[in-house]
ZADOKE-829037 format. One line per 5 residues: number of its first residue (from 1); their letters; for each residue x, y, z of C-alpha. Coordinates in Angstrom, 2 decimals, padded with zeros to 5 digits. Example, Ala and Ser with C-alpha at 12.3 -4.5 7.8 and 13.67 -1.06 7.14 Angstrom:
2
1 = AS = 012.30 -004.50 007.80 | 013.67 -001.06 007.14
# end
This chain:
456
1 = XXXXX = 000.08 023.52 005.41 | -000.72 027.27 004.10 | -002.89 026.13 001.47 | -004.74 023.97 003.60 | -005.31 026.72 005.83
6 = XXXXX = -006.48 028.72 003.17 | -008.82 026.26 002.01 | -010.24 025.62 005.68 | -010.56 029.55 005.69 | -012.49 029.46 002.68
11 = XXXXX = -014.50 026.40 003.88 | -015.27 028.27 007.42 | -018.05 030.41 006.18 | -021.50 030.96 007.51 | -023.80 028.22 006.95
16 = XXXXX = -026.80 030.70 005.23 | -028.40 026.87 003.47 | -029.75 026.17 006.76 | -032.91 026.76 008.27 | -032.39 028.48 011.44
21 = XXXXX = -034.89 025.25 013.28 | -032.32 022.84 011.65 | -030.12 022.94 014.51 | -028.88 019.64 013.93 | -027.60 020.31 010.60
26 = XXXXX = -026.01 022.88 011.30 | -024.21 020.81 014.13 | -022.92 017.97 011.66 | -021.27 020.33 009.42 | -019.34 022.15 012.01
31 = XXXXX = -018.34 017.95 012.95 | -017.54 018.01 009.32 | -015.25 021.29 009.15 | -013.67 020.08 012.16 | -012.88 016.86 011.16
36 = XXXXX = -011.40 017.74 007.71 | -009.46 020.61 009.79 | -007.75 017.83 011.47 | -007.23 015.76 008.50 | -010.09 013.14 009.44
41 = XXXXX = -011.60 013.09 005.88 | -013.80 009.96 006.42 | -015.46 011.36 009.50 | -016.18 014.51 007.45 | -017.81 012.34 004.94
46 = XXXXX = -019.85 011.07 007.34 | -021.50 014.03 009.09 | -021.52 015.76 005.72 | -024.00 012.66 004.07 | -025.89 013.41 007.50
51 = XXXXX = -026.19 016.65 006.63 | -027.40 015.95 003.67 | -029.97 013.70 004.43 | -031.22 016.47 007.60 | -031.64 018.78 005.05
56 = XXXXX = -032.83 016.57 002.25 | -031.52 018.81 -000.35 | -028.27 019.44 -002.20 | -026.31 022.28 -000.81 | -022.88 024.22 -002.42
61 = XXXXX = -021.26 024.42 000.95 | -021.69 020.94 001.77 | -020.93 019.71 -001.88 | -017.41 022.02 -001.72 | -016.22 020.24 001.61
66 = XXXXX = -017.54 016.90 000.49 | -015.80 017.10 -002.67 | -012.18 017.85 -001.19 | -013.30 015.15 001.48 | -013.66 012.63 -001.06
71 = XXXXX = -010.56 013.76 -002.67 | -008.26 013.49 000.15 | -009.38 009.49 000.94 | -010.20 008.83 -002.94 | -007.43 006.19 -004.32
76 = XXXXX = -007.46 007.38 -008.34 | -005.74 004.43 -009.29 | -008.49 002.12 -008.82 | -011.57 003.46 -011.27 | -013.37 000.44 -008.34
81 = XXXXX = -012.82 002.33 -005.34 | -016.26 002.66 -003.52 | -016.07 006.42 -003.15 | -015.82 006.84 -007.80 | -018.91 007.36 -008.12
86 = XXXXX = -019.70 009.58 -005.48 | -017.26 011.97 -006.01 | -017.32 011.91 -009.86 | -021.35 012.94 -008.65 | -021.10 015.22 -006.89
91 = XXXXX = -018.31 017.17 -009.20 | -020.76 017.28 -012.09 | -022.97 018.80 -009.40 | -021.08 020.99 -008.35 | -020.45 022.21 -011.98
96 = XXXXX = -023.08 022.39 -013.27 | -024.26 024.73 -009.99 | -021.81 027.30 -011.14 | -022.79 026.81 -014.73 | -026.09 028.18 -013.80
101 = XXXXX = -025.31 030.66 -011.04 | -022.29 032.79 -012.16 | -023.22 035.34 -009.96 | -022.88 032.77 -006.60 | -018.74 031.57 -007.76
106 = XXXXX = -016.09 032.05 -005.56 | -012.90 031.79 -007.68 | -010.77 029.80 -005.19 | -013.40 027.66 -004.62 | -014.42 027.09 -008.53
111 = XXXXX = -010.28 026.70 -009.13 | -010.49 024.05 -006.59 | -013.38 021.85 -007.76 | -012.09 022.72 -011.20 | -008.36 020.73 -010.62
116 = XXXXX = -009.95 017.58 -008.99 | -012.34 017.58 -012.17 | -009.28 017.50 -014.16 | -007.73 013.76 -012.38 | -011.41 012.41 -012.52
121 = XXXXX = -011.76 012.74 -016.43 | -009.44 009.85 -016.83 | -011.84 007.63 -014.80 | -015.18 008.52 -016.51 | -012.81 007.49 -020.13
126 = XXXXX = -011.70 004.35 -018.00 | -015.53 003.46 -017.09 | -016.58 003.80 -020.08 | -013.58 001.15 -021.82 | -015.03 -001.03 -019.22
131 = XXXXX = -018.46 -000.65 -020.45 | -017.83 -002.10 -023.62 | -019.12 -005.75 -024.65 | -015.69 -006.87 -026.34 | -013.58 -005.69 -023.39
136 = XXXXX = -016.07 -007.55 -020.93 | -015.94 -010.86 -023.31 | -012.11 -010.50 -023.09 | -011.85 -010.50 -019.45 | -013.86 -013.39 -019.22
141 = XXXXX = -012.01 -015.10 -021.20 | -008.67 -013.97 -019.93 | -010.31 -015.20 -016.34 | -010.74 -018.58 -018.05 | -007.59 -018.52 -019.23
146 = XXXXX = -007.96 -018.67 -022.67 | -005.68 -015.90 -023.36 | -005.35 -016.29 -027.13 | -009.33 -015.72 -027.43 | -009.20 -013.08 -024.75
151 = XXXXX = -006.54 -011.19 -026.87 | -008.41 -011.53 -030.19 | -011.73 -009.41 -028.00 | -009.19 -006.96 -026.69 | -008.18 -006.39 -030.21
156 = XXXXX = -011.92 -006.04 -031.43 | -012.30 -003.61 -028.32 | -009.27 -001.40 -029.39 | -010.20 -000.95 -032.83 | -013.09 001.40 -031.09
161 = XXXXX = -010.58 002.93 -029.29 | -010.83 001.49 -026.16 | -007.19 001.78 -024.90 | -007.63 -000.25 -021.44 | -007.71 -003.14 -023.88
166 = XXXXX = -005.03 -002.21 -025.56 | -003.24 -002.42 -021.85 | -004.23 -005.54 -021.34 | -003.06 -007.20 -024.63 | 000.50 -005.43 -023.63
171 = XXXXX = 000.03 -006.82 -020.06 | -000.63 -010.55 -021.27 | 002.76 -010.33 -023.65 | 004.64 -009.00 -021.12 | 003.84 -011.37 -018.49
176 = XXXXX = 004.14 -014.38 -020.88 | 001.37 -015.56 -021.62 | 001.03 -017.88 -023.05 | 004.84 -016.52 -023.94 | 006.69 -013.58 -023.17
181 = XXXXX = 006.76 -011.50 -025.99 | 008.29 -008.00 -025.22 | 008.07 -006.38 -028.45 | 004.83 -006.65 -028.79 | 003.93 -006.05 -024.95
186 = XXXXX = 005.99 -002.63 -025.87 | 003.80 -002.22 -028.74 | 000.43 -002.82 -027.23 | 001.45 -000.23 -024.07 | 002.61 002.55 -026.45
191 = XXXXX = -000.75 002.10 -028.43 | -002.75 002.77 -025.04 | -000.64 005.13 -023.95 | -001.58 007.15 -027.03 | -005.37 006.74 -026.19
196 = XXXXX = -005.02 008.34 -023.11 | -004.31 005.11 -020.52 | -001.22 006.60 -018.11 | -001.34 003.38 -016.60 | 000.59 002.52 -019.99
201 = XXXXX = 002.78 005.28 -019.33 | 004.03 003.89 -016.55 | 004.85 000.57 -017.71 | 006.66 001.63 -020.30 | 008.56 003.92 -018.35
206 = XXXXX = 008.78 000.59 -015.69 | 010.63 -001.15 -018.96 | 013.09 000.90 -019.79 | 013.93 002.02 -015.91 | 014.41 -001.74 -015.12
211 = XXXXX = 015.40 -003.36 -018.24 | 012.29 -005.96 -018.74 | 012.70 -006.43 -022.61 | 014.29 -003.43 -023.11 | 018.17 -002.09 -022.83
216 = XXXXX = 017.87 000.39 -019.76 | 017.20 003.92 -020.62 | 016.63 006.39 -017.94 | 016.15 009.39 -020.22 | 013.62 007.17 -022.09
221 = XXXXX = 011.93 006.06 -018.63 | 011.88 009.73 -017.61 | 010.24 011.09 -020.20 | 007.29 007.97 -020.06 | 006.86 007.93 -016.17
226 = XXXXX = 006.77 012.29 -016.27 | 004.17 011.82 -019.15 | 002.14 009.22 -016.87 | 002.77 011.87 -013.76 | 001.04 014.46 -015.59
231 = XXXXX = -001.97 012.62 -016.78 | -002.36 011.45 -013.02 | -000.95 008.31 -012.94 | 000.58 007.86 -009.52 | 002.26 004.99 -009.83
236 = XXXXX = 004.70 007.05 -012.19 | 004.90 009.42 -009.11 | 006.05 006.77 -006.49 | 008.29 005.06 -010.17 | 009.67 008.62 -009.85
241 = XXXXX = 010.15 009.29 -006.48 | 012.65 005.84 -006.42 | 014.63 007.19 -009.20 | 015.62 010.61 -007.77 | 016.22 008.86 -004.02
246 = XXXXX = 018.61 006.34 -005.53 | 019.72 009.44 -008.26 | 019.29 006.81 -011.27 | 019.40 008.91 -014.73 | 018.59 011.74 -012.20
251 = XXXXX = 020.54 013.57 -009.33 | 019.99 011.88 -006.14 | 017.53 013.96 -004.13 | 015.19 013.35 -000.75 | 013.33 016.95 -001.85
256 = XXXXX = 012.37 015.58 -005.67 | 011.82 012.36 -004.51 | 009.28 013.59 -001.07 | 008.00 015.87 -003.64 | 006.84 013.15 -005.96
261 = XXXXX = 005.69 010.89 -003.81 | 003.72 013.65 -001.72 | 002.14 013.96 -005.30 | 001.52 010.23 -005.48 | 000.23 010.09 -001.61
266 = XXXXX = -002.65 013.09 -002.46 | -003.92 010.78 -005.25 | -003.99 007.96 -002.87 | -001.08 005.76 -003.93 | -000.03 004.03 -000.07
271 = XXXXX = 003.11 002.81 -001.89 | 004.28 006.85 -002.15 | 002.96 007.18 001.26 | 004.96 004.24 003.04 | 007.89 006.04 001.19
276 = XXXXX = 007.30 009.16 002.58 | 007.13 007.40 006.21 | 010.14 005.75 005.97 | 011.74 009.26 004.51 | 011.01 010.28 007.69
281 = XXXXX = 012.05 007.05 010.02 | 015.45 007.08 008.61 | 015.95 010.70 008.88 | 016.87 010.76 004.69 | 017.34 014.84 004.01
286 = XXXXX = 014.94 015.51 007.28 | 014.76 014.91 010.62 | 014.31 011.88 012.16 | 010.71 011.90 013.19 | 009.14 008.53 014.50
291 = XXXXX = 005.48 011.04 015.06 | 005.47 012.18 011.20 | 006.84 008.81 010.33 | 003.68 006.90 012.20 | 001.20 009.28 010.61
296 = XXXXX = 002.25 008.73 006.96 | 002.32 004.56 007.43 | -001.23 004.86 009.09 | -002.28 006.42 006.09 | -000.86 003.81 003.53
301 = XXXXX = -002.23 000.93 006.09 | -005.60 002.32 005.93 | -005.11 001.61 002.34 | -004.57 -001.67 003.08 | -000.71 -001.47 002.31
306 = XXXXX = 000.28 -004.27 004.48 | 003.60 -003.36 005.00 | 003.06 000.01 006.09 | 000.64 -002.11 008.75 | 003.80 -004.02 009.74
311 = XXXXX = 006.05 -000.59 010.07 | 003.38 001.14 012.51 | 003.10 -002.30 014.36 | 006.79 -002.37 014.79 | 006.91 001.46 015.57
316 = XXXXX = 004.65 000.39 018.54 | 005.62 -002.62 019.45 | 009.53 -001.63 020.43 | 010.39 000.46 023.20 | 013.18 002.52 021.37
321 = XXXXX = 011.29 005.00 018.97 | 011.46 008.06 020.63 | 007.95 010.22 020.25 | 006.20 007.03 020.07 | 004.69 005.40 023.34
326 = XXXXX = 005.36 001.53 023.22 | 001.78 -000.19 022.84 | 001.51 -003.53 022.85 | -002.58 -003.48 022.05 | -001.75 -001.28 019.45
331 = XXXXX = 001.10 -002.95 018.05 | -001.19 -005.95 017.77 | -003.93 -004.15 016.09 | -001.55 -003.06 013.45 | 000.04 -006.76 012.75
336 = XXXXX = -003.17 -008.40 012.74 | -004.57 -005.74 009.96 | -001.70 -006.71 007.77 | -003.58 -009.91 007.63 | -001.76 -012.15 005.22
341 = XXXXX = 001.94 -011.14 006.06 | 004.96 -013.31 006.72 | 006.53 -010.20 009.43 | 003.33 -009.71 011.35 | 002.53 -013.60 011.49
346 = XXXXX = 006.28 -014.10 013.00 | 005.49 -011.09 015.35 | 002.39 -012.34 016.46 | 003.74 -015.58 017.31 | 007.03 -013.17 019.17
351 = XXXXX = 004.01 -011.95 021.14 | 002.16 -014.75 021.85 | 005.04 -016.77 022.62 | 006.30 -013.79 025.51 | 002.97 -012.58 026.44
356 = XXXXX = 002.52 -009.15 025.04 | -000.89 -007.77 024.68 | -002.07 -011.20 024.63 | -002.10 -014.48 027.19 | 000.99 -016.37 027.10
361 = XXXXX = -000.06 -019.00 024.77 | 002.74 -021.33 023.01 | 000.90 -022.99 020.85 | -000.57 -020.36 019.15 | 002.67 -019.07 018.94
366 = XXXXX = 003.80 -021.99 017.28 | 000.54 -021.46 014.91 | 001.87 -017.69 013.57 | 005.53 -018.61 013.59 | 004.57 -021.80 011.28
371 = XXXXX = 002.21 -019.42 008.74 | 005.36 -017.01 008.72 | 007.58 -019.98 007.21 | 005.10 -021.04 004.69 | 005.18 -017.32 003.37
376 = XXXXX = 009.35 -017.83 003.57 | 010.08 -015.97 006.53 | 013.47 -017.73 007.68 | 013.84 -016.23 010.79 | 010.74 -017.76 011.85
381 = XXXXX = 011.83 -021.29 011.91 | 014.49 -020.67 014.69 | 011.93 -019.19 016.69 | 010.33 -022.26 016.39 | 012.96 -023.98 017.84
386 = XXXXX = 013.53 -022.15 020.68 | 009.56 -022.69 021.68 | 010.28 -026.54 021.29 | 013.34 -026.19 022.93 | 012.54 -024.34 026.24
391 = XXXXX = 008.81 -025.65 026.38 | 007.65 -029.48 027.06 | 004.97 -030.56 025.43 | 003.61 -033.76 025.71 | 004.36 -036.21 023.02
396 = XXXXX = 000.72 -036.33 022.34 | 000.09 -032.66 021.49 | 003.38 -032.29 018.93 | 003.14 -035.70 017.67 | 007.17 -035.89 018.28
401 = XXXXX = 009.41 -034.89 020.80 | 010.43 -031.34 021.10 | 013.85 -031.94 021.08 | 013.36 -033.31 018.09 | 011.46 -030.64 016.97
406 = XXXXX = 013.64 -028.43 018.46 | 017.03 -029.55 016.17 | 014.22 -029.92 013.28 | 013.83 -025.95 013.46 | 017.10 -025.00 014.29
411 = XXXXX = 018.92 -027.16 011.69 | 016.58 -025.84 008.85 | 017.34 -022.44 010.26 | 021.12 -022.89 010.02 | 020.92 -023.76 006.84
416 = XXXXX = 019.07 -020.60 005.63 | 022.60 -019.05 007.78 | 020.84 -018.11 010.31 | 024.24 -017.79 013.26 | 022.03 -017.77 016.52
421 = XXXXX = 020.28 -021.37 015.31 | 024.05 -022.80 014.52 | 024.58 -021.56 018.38 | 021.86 -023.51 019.53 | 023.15 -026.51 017.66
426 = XXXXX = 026.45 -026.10 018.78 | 024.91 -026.41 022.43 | 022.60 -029.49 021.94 | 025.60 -031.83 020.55 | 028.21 -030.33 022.92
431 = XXXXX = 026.29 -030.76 026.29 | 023.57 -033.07 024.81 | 019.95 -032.38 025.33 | 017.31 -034.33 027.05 | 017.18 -037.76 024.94
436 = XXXXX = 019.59 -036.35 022.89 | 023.41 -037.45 023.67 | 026.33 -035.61 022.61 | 027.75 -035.80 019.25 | 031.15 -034.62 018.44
441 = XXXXX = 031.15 -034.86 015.16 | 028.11 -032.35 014.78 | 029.06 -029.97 017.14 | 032.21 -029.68 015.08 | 030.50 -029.41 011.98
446 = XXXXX = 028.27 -026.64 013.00 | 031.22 -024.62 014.54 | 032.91 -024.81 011.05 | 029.43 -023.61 009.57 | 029.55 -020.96 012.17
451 = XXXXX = 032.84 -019.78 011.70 | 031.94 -019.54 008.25 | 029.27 -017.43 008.46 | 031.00 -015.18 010.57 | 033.70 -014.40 008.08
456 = X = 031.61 -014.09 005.04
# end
């Protein structure tokens, strides 16, 4: 928090670019220093490209708060991300402005621009890889799925030294195709690791912390994921991060592993983010902090991380997180921008089904609660049940009676061991249920299963 005051200080300077008539101007970049000061990078973007085009000319100032803008919302994992180009742009810019105007530096500033220049060099090497015929003619082919060709152009590809190929020969061995081959997927990583790809880095340190084709080593996966850290790769951050919170080949720590994945999280990485959030939801080495907890899933959901989505739904859905008010709008906003997501389509049927947010509406219910058991979300077939059990439709709009439906759901349910549908069984064939009569022998049957389940 210091160092981002300092930088706001440094920011908050007078605005001597501007024409004294450009009043408007000099309106959107106050809207700009104000929204980074409250961590709302993407609205500083915005009024800073409107300052830009009010003033139609390229400005220090404006570059300076653009460029930590960018950085703050940039994801450097994915060389695709819309906001590359800009900021590699406007870096070189920036550069090249204190290249030519010694005089006009101010150190923390220059220091500033100068360490984000460093974790965009890997992407201008990784655009350029991309660039090249043999690694484009791979891909195709690889998307064709002639994998033996495709591997023959990444080969052609890495004998220019394009080590993104090499990756992607690794990757294809690894994931066997057409056959798992380890060695060689070892091979193939270590040989792009050693052109500069961290991404490599971290699979190999991936292979040796889990054991895919390799004995586990945990000094071995250190020393591969800290390699990948330091060239930027922050998926060996969040890799990281895991080891020293469940103290594997390291001593278990909350501080190494928050300080990791806050690493991770400034590059972009939502999966160090969600970490971070649920670091603070469960209260592991800091205080329980639902408020802290919320901001750091909204952060990985606006990275489309759909479980973080889910985990800020469910913080506002439920009425028993204290610091958060319970939302139902907002829960709903959150589970619906998980999109494809067996928890939020089984809580979007819970809140169609009761009426939360939304009109009571069962048979949309019974829509989300039927997506949420083709993704394999167990619980959601009881909760089918219970719809067909307590609600009549007409024969004509299920196709079958609910009761059948009804012991359908909640037999499928028990047998994934779920207790309360084995309840509801027990209750059908003891008192019977609509058509249904009473049968002994099931009820009996499904008590055994119960008691079973119980006792395991």
């Amino acid at each position: 928090m210091k160092h981002t005051k300092l930088l706001i200080a440094t920011i908050l300077i007078s605005i001597n670019s501007f024409s004294q008539g450009n009043l408007k101007a000099k309106i959107e970049y106050e809207n700009a220093e104000q929204a980074f000061a409250e961590e709302k990078y993407e609205e500083a973007i915005t009024s800073l490209l409107e300052v830009e085009n009010l003033l139609n000319k390229w400005s220090p100032n404006v570059s300076f708060l653009k460029i930590q803008a960018l950085d703050k919302t940039f994801n450097y994992d994915d060389v695709n991300d819309k906001k590359t180009k800009m900021l590699i742009a406007e870096v070189e810019k920036y550069m090249d402005f204190t290249d030519k105007n010694e005089d006009a530096i101010v150190p923390d500033k220059f220091k500033t621009v100068y360490e984000i220049e460093q974790k965009v060099k890997p992407l201008l090497q990784i655009q350029k890889w991309k660039q090249m015929p043999d690694y484009i003619k791979g891909n195709e082919l690889y998307d064709q799925k002639n994998y033996l060709q495709a591997i023959e152009c990444y080969k052609k590809a890495s004998s220019l030294g394009n080590g993104l190929a090499d990756y992607c020969i690794a990757y294809i061995y690894q994931n066997g195709i057409p056959e798992k081959d380890y060695d060689n997927a070892l091979k193939w990583y270590k040989l792009s690791a050693q052109k500069g790809c961290s991404k490599a880095e971290w699979q190999i340190g991936l292979m040796y912390e889990s054991g895919a084709g390799v004995p586990v080593d945990y000094n071995e996966a250190l020393k591969w994921l800290k390699s990948g850290a330091k060239h930027w790769s922050s998926d060996a951050m969040a890799l990281l991060g895991s080891m020293y919170l469940t103290g594997d080949g390291v001593n278990k720590s909350y501080q190494d592993a928050m300080i990791w994945w806050k690493k991770g999280a400034d590059l972009g990485n939502s999966t160090c983010m969600i970490n971070i959030g649920f670091i603070y939801r469960n209260g592991n080495g800091v205080d329980v902090s639902n408020i802290e907890a919320a901001k750091w899933f909204l952060k990985a959901c606006e990275k489309n991380n759909k479980n973080a989505c889910v985990q800020l739904a469910e913080l506002y859905h439920n009425n028993n997180n204290p610091g958060i008010v319970q939302n139902f709008s907002e829960a709903m906003k959150y589970y619906l921008k998980a999109g494809k997501n067996s928890a939020a389509y089984m809580q979007i049927g819970w809140m169609y089904e009761n009426g939360q947010s939304v009109k009571e509406d069962k048979n949309k219910a019974i829509f989300y609660y039927k997506k949420a058991i083709d993704m394999g979300y167990d619980w959601a077939l009881f909760r089918l049940g219970d719809v067909y059990e307590d609600v009549d439709f007409t024969e004509k709009q299920v196709g079958e009676q609910t009761e059948n439906l009804a012991v359908k759901y909640f037999t499928l349910a028990a047998n994934k061991g779920i207790k309360e549908a084995m309840e509801h069984l027990i209750n059908i064939y003891s008192n019977g249920y609509k058509s249904l009569k009473r049968d002994r022998s099931m009820e009996k049957y499904w008590r055994q299963q119960l008691e079973a389940a119980k006792n395991k």
